[in-house]
KOLVO-980400 format. One record per residue (C-alpha): residue in three letters; y, x, z; residue number from 1. Coordinates in steps of 0.001 Angstrom, whole numbers, plus 524288, in hexadecimal, padded with zeros to 5 digits. Each point is the difference from the previous one (the first is absolute). Layout:
 residuo    yy    xx    zz num
     ALA     Y     X     Z NUM
...
END
This chain:
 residuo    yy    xx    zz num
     UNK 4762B 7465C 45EB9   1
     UNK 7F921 801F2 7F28B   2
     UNK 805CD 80783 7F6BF   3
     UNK 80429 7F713 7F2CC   4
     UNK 7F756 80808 7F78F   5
     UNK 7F3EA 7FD6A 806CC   6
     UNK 803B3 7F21B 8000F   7
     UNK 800A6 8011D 7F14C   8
     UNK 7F46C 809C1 7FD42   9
     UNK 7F6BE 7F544 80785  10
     UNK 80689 7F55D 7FA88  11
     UNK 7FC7D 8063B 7F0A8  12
     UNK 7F35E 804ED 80546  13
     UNK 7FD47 7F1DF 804FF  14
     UNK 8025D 7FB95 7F1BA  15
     UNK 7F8DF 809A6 7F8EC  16
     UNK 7F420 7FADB 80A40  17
     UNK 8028D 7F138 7FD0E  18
     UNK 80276 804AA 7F186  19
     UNK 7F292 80800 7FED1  20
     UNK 7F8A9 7F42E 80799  21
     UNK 80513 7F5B8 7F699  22
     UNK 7FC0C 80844 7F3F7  23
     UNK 7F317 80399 80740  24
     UNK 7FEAA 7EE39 8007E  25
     UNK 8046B 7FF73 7F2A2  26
     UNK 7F580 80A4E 7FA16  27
     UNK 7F60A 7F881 80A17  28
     UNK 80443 7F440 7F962  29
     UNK 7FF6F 80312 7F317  30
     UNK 7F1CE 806E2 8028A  31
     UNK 7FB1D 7F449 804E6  32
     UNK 80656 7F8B8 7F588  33
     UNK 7F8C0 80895 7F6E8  34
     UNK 7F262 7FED0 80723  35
     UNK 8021F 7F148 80110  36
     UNK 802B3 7FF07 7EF9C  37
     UNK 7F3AC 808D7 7FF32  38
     UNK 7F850 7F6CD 808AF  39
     UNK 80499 7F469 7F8D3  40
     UNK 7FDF8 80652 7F16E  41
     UNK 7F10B 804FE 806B7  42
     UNK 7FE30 7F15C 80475  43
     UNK 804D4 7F9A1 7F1CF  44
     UNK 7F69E 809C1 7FA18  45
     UNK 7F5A6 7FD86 807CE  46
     UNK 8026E 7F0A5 7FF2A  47
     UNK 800BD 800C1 7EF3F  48
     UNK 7F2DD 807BC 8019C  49
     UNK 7F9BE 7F3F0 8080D  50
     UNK 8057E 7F62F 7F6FB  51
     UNK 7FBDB 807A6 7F4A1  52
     UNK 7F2AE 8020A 80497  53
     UNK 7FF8A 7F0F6 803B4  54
     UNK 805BF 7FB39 7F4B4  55
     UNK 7F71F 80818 7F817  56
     UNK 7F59A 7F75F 8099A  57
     UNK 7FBC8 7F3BD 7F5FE  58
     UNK 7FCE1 7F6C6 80C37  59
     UNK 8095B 7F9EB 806FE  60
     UNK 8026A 806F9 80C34  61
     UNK 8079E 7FB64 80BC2  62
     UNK 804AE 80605 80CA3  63
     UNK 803FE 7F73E 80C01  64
     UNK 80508 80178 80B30  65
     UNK 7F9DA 7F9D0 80F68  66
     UNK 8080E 7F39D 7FDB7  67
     UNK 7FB98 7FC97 7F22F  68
     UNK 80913 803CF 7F7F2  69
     UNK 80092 80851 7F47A  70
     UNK 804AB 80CA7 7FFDF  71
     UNK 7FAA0 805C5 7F3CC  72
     UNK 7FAA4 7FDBA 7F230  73
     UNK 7FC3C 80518 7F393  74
     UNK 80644 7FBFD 7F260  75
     UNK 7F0DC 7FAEB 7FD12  76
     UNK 8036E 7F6B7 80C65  77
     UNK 80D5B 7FC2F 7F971  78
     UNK 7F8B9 7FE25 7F3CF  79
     UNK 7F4EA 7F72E 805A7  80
     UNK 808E2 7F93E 80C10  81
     UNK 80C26 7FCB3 7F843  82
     UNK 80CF5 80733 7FD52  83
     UNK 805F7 7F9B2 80C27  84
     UNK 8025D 8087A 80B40  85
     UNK 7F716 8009F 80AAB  86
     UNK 802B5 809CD 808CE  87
     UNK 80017 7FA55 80EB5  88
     UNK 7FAD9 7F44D 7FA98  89
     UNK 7F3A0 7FC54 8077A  90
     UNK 7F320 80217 7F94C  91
     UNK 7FC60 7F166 7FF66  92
     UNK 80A9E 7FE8F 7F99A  93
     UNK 7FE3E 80AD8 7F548  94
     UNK 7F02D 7FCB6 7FE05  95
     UNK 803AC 7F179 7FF37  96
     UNK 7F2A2 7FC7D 80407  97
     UNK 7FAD9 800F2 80F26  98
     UNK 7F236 803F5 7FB90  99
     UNK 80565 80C3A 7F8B6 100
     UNK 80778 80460 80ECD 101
     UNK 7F25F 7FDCF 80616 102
     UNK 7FC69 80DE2 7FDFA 103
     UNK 80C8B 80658 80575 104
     UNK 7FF76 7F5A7 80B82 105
     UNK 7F408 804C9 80419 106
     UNK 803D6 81023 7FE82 107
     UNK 80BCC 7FB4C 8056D 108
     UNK 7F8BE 7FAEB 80D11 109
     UNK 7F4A7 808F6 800D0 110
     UNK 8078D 80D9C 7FBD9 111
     UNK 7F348 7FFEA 7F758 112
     UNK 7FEEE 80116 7EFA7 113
     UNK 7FD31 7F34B 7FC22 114
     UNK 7FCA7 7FC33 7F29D 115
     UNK 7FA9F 7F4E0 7F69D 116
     UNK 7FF01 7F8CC 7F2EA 117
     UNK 80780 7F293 7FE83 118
     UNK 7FDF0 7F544 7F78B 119
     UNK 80B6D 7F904 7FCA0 120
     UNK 80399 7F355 7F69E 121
     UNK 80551 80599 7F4A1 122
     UNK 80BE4 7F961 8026A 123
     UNK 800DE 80578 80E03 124
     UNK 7FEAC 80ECC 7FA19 125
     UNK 80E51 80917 80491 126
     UNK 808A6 8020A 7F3F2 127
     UNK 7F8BD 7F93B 7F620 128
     UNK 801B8 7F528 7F916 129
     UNK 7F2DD 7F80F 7FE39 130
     UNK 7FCDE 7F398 7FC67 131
     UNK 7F7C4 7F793 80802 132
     UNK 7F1FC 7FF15 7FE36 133
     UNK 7FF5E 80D96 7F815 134
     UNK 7F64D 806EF 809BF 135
     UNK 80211 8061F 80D9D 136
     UNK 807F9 80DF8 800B8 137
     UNK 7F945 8088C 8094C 138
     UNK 8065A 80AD3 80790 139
     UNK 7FEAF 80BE6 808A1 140
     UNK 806C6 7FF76 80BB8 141
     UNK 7FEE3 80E00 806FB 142
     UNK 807B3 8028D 80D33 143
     UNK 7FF3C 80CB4 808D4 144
     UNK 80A44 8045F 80AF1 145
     UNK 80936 80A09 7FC51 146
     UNK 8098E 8073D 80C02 147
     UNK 80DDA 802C7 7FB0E 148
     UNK 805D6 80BE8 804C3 149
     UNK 805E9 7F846 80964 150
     UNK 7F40C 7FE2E 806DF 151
     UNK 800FE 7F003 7FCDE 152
     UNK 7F3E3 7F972 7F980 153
     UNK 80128 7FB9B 7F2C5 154
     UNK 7F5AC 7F921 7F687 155
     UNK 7FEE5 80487 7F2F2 156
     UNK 7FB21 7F547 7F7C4 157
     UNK 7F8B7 800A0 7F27D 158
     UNK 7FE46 7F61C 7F67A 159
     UNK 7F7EC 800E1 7F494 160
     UNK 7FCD1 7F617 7F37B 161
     UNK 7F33B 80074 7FEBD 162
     UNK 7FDEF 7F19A 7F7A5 163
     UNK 7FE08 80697 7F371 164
     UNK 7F64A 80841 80592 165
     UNK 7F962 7F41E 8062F 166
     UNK 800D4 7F745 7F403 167
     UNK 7F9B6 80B17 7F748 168
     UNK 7F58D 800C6 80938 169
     UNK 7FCA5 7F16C 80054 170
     UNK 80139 800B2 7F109 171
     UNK 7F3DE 80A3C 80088 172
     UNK 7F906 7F8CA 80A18 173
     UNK 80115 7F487 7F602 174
     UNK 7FEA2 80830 7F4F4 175
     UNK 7F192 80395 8063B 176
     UNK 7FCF8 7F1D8 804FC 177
     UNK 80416 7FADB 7F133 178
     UNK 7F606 80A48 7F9D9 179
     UNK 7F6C6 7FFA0 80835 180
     UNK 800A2 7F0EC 7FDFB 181
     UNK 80157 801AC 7F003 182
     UNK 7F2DF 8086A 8012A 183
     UNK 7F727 7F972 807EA 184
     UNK 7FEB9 7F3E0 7F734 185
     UNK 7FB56 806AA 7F427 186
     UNK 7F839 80B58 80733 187
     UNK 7F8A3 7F3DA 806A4 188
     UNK 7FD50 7F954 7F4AF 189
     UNK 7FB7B 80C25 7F7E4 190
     UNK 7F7BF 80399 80B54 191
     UNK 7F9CC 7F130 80026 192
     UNK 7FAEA 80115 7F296 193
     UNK 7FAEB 80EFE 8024A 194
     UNK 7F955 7F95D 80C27 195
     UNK 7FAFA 7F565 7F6F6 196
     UNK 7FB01 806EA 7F623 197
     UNK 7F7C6 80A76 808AE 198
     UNK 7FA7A 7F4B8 80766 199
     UNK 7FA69 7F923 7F26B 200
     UNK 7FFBD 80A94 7F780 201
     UNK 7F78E 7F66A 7F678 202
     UNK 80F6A 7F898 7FD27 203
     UNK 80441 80D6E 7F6AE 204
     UNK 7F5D5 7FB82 7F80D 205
     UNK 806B9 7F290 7FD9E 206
     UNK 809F6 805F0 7F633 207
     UNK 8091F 7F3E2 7FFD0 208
     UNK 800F7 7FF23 80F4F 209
     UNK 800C0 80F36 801DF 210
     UNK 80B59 80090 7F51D 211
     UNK 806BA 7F712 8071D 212
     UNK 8004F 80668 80D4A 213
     UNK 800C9 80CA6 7F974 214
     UNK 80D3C 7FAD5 7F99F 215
     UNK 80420 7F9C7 80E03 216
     UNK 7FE0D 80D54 8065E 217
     UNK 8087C 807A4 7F49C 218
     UNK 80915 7F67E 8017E 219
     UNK 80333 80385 80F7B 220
     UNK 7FCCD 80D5B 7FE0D 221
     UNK 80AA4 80269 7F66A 222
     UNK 808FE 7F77A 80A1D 223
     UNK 7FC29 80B30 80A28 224
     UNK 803D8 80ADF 7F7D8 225
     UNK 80DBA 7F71B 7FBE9 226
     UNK 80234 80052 80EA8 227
     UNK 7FD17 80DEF 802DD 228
     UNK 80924 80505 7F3B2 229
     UNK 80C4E 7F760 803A5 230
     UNK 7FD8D 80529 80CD7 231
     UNK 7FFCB 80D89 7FAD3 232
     UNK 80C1A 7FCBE 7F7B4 233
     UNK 8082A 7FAA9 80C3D 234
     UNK 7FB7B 80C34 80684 235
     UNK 80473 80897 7F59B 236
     UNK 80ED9 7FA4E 7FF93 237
     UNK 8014E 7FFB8 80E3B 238
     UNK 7FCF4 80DDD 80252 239
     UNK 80E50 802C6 7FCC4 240
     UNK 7FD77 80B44 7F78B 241
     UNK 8073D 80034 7F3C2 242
     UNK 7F5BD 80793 7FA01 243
     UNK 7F776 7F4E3 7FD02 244
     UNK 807C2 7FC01 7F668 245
     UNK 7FDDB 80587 7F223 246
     UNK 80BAE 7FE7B 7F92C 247
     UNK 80140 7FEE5 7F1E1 248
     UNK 80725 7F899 7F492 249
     UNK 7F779 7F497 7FAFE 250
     UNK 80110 7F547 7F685 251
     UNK 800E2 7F287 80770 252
     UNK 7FB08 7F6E7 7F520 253
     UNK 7F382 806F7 7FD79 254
     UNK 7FD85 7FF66 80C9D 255
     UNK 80066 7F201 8023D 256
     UNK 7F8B3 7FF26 7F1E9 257
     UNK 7F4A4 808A6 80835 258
     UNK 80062 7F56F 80BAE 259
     UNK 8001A 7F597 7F86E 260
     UNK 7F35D 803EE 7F7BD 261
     UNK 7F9C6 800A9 80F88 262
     UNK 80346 7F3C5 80195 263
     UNK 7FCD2 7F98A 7F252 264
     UNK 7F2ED 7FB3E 80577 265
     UNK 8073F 7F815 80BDE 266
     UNK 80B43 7FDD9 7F7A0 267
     UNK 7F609 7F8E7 7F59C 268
     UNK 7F857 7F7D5 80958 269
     UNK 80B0C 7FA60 8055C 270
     UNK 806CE 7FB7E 7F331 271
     UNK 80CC9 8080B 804D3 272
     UNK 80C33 80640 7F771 273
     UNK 80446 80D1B 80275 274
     UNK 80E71 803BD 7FB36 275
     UNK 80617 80E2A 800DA 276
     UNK 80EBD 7FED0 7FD7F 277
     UNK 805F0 80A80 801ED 278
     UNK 80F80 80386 7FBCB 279
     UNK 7FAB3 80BC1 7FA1E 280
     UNK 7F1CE 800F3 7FBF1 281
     UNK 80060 80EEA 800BD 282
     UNK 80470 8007F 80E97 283
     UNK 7FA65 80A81 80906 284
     UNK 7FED8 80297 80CEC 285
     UNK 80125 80E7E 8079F 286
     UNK 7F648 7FC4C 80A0D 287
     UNK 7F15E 80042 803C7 288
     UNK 7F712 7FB44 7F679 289
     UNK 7F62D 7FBE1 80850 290
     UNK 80817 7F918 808E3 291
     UNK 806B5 7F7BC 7F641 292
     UNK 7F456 7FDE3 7FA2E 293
     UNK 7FB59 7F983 80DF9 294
     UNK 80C61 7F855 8032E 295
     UNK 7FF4A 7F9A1 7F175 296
     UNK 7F0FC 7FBCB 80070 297
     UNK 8010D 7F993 80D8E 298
     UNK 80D66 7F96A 7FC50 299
     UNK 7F997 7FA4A 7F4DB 300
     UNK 7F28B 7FF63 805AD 301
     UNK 80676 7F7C0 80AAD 302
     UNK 806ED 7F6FD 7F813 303
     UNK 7F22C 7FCE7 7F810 304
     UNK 7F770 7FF1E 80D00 305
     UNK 80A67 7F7C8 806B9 306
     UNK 80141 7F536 7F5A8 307
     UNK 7F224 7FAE0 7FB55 308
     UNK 8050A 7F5E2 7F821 309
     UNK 7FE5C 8020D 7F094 310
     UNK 80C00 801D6 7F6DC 311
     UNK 8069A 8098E 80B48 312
     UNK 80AB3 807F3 7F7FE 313
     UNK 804BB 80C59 804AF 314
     UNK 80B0B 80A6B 7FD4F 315
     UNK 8011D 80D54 801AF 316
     UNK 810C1 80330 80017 317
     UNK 8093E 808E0 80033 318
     UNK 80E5D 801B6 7FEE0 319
     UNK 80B75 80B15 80368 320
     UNK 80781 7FC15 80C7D 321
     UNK 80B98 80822 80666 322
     UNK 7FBB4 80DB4 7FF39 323
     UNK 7F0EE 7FC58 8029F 324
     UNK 7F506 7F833 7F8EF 325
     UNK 7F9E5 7F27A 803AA 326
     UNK 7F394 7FD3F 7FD2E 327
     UNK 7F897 7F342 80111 328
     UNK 7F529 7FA44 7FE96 329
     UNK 80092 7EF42 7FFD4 330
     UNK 7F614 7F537 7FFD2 331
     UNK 80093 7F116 7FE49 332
     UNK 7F447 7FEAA 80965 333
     UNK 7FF6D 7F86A 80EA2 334
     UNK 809C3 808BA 80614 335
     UNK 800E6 804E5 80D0E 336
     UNK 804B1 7F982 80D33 337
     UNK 80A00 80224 80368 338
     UNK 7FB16 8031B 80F9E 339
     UNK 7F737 809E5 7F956 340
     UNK 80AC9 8070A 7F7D6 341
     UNK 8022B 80845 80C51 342
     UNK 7F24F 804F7 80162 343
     UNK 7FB05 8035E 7F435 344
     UNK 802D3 80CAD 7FEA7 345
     UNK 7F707 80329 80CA2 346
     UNK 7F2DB 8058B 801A5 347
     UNK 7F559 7F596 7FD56 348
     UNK 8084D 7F546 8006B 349
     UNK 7FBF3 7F635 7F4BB 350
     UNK 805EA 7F391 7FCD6 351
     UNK 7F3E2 7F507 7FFC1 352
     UNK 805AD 7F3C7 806D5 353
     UNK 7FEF0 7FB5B 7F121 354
     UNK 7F23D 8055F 7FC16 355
     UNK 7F440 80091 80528 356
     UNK 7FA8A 80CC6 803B1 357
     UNK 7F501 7FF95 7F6B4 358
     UNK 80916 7FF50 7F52F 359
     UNK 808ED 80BF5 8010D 360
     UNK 7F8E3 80CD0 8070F 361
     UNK 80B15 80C43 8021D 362
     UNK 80041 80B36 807F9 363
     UNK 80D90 7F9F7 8055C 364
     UNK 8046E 80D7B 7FE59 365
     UNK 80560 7FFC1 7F1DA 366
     UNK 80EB1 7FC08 802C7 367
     UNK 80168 80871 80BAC 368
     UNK 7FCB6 80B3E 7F69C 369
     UNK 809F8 7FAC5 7F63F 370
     UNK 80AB9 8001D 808C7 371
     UNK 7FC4C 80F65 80475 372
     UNK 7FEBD 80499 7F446 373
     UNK 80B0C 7FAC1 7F8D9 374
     UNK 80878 8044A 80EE3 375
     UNK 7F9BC 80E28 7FBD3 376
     UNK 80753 8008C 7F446 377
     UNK 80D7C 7FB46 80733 378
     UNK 7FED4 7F18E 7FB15 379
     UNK 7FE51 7F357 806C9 380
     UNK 7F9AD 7F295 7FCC5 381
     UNK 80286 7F254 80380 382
     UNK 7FA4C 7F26F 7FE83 383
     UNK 80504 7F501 7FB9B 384
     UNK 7F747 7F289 7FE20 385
     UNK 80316 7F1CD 7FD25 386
     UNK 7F1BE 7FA01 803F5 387
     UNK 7FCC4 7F8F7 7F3CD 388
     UNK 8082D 804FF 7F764 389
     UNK 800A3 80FC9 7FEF3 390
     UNK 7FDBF 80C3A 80729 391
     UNK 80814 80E8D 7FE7F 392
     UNK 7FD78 80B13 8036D 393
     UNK 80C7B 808AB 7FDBF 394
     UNK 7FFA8 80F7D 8018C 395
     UNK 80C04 80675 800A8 396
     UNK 800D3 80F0B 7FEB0 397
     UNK 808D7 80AE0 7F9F4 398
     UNK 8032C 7FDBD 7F2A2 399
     UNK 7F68B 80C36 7F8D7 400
     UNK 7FEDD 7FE74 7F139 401
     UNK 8094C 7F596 7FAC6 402
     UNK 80D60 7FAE5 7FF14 403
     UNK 7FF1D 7F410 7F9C3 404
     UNK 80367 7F2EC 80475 405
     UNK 7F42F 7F66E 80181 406
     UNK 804BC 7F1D0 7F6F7 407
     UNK 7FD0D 7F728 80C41 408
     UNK 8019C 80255 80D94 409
     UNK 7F308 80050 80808 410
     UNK 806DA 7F6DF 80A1C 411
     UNK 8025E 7F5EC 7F592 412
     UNK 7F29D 7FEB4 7FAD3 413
     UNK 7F80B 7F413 80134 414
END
């Protein structure tokens, strides 16, 4: 029979064991506990450093999974897709458009890249709002497989605007096509009369005659050189660098005086009335000489070359608005249509459905340089026409030298 203190001394040494083993399972536990918090804080980090780096991304980027569904975007995706969520929603459903999913569809069933441009109907275009008939949006669509560390295929999915890009470079393709256009007619018929006159040399000795042609060909030369200077000019603004604009403090009435004196021949054989009223006749502007000086002639220029009719009367305006200054200048000629009124600030475009060509001869250029100059110098200009009755041209841009309040409101003017 066992002694009563061995049955004791085993039963403590049996809970010192079971003691020491469940402190030996605790410390395990809270070691793993530990290692598993480490893990998850090394995971967080590493999954803020991916969504960093792709949010940083400024495409849209998408990951998805075998089935189709979305397992991962970028904010830029948020921003472009809509707020809405779409994680595990299926990528049809996110693109909104089957021929944007044609690209992942194919990586998806060939484990190949896959990539391509699609046209789209504006109003079709992901997370835009468009209105119809405004041009197509055209996007990159750029899928390649991607293995999770799971081993299970995913698709990551890029999608890229690219319509601004596209509709700048039809605007230079038209831009070349327009010029090229603008050229050719007064290049051909310069080089007709040079042709002429070396094949009967005896006509130079008709003085009349050779004045004539002479005049002709000085006439389309200097609409060559018109063309290649507003060309320049447009070059010049769009280059984007500030530094070609000269800056400086400038009286506004004397230099409308100075345009008007170019003009005085024009403004004579036409029987027209100039007016400058301006709130205060010693306004300035802080601004580029030059440039002013261009937007002013070809406002008024336009005004005299679009109405042909004697008697045309037209005023140069300006009054203090808000905390900027408004501009105008206003005619009592034809007018505008109104289906033009969107496109006359483009390259080349001309309004002649109401004159014949011979009449009024323009680069086509000289609003579209307007409109850049006067966006240069932070303003903006707008049209407004009642065919028949009056046209305006109204600039708007921070207020610079004056104060005062102009006696009648621009908008209220006949």
């Amino acid at each position: 029979m066992i002694p009563q203190f061995l049955l004791t001394l085993a039963t403590l040494c049996l809970l010192a064991w079971i003691l020491r083993q469940r402190l030996i399972i605790r410390r395990l536990r809270h070691l793993q506990q530990r290692q598993r918090d480490q893990d998850l804080r090394a995971l967080a980090a590493a999954r803020n450093e991916r969504d960093s780096l792709l949010n940083a991304f400024p495409d849209a980027f998408l990951i998805a999974d075998a089935h189709g569904l979305i397992q991962h975007c970028n904010q830029a995706a948020m921003a472009l897709l809509g707020p809405s969520p779409f994680i595990d929603r299926t990528v049809l459903e996110v693109l909104r458009d089957a021929r944007l999913a044609t690209p992942y569809l194919e990586c998806r069933n060939t484990g190949e890249p896959n990539a391509a441009q699609i046209h789209l109907p504006s109003e079709a275009a992901p997370g835009r709002d468009h209105s119809p008939g405004s041009g197509d949006s055209v996007w990159l669509v750029d899928a390649a497989p991607v293995l999770q560390a799971t081993g299970a295929p995913h698709v990551r999915i890029l999608l890229r605007d690219l319509s601004a890009e596209h509709q700048l470079e039809q605007i230079r393709k038209d831009f070349v096509a327009n010029a090229s256009h603008e050229l050719r007619t007064p290049i051909t018929l310069v080089d007709g009369y040079l042709e002429t006159f070396l094949d009967a040399p005896e006509m130079l000795d008709e003085r009349p005659a050779a004045l004539r042609i002479l005049g002709i060909m000085r006439k389309h030369t200097g609409r060559i050189t018109r063309i290649i200077e507003d060309m320049l000019l447009i070059s010049r603004m769009e280059s984007g660098d500030a530094s070609t604009l000269r800056m400086e403090d400038f009286q506004l009435t004397e230099c409308v005086h100075d345009i008007i004196e170019r003009l005085e021949p024009l403004i004579r054989a036409q029987n027209a009335t100039l007016a400058v009223q301006f709130h205060d006749p010693g306004i300035s502007l802080h601004g580029d000489r030059f440039y002013w000086t261009q937007i002013l002639f070809n406002l008024i220029e336009n005004a005299l070359k679009q109405n042909l009719q004697p008697g045309l009367q037209v005023r140069i305006l300006s009054e203090a608005c808000g905390e900027g200054l408004r501009l105008a200048v206003v005619d009592n000629g034809i007018g505008i249509p109104a289906a033009d009124l969107p496109f006359i600030f483009k390259r080349f475009y001309r309004v002649e459905k109401h004159h014949s060509q011979n009449q009024i001869k323009g680069t086509g250029l000289g609003l579209s340089i307007v409109k850049r100059a006067i966006e240069a110098h932070d303003g903006s200009i707008t049209c407004h026409s009642a065919p028949g009755l009056r046209t305006s041209f109204e600039i708007t841009l921070p207020r610079q030298a004056t104060h005062a309040n102009y006696p009648e409101p621009l908008a209220d003017l006949p």
